[in-house]
Structure formats: structure tokens, C-alpha cells
C-alpha positions as CSV (number, residue, x, y, z in Angstrom):
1,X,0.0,0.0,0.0
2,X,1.1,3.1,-0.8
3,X,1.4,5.7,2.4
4,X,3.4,8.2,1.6
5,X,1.0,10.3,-0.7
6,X,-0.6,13.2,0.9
7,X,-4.1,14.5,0.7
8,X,-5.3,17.9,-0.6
9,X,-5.2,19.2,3.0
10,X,-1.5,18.6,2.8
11,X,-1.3,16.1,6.1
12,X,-3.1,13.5,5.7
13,X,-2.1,10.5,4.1
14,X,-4.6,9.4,1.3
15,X,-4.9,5.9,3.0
16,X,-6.1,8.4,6.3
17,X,-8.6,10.2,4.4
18,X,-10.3,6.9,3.0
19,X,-10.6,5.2,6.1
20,X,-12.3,8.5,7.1
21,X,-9.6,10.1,9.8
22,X,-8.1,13.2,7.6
23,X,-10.7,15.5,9.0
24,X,-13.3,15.5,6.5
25,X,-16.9,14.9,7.0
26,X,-16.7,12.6,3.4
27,X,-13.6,11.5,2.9
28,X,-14.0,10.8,-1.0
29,X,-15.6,14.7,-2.1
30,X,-12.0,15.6,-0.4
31,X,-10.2,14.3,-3.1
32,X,-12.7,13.9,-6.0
33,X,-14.9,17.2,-4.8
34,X,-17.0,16.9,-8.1
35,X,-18.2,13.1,-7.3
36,X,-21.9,12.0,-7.0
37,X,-23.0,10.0,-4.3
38,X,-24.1,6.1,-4.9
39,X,-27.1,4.9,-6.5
40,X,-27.6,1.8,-4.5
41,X,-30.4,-0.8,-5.8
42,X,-31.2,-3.0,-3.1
43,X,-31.7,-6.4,-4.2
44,X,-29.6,-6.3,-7.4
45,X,-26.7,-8.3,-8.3
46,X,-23.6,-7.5,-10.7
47,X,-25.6,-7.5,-14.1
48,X,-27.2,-4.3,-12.8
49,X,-28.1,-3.2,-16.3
50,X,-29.9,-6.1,-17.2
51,X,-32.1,-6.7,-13.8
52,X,-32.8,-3.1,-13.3
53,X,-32.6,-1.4,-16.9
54,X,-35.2,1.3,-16.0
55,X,-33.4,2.3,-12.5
56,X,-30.5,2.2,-14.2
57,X,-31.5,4.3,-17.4
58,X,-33.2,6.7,-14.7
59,X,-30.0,7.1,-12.5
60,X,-27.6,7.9,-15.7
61,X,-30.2,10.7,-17.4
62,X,-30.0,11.9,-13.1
63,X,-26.4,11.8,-13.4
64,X,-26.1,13.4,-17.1
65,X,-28.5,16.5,-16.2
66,X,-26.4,16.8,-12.8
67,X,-23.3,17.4,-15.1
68,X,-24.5,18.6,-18.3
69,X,-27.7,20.7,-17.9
70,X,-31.0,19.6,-18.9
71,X,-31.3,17.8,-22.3
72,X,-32.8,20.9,-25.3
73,X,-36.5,20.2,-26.2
């Protein structure tokens, strides 16, 4: 494991800040400050596309008008 890389706040090692102990309140918006949370679908297993398309086609269009704006009409 890699401990000697530091964290944006300069102290904390990276492997601090993702077990939670650099002082942030969410460790991973420290380093990636633009990230979305989870979409979690209870229930599903890893062929989440195919057992949940609509969830799944709902939470990317989510994510794309987070990032992009709405879609033009």
C-alpha cells in the first residue's frame, strides 16, 4: 500500500482520508470534490443493467443532467 502520498489538506495520508480520519466529514468529495454520491439498488446483483434497466436508465439521465444541464426540447 502506498502511504506516503498526501491528501489535498497537505497532512493527511490518502490511505487516512479513506478510512475516514483526515478530518473531513466525506472523505471521497476531499479528493474527487465533483463526485456524485451512490445509487444503490437493493436487491440487485452484478448484471445491474440487465435486472434493473429502467433504475439504471433513470439514474444515468439523473447523473447526465447533474453534469450537463438539462437535455434541449
Amino acid at each position: 500500500m502506498v502511504t506516503s502520498l498526501r491528501g489535498p489538506d497537505g497532512g493527511s495520508s490518502l490511505s487516512e482520508m479513506f478510512r475516514g480520519q483526515g478530518g473531513s466529514a466525506d472523505p471521497l468529495t476531499a479528493v474527487a470534490p465533483r463526485l456524485h454520491g451512490p445509487v444503490v439498488l437493493p436487491g440487485c446483483g452484478h448484471w445491474t443493467q440487465q435486472e434493473r434497466p429502467a433504475e439504471v436508465h433513470a439514474a444515468l439521465l439523473d447523473f447526465l443532467t447533474r453534469i450537463d444541464g438539462p437535455a434541449p426540447r
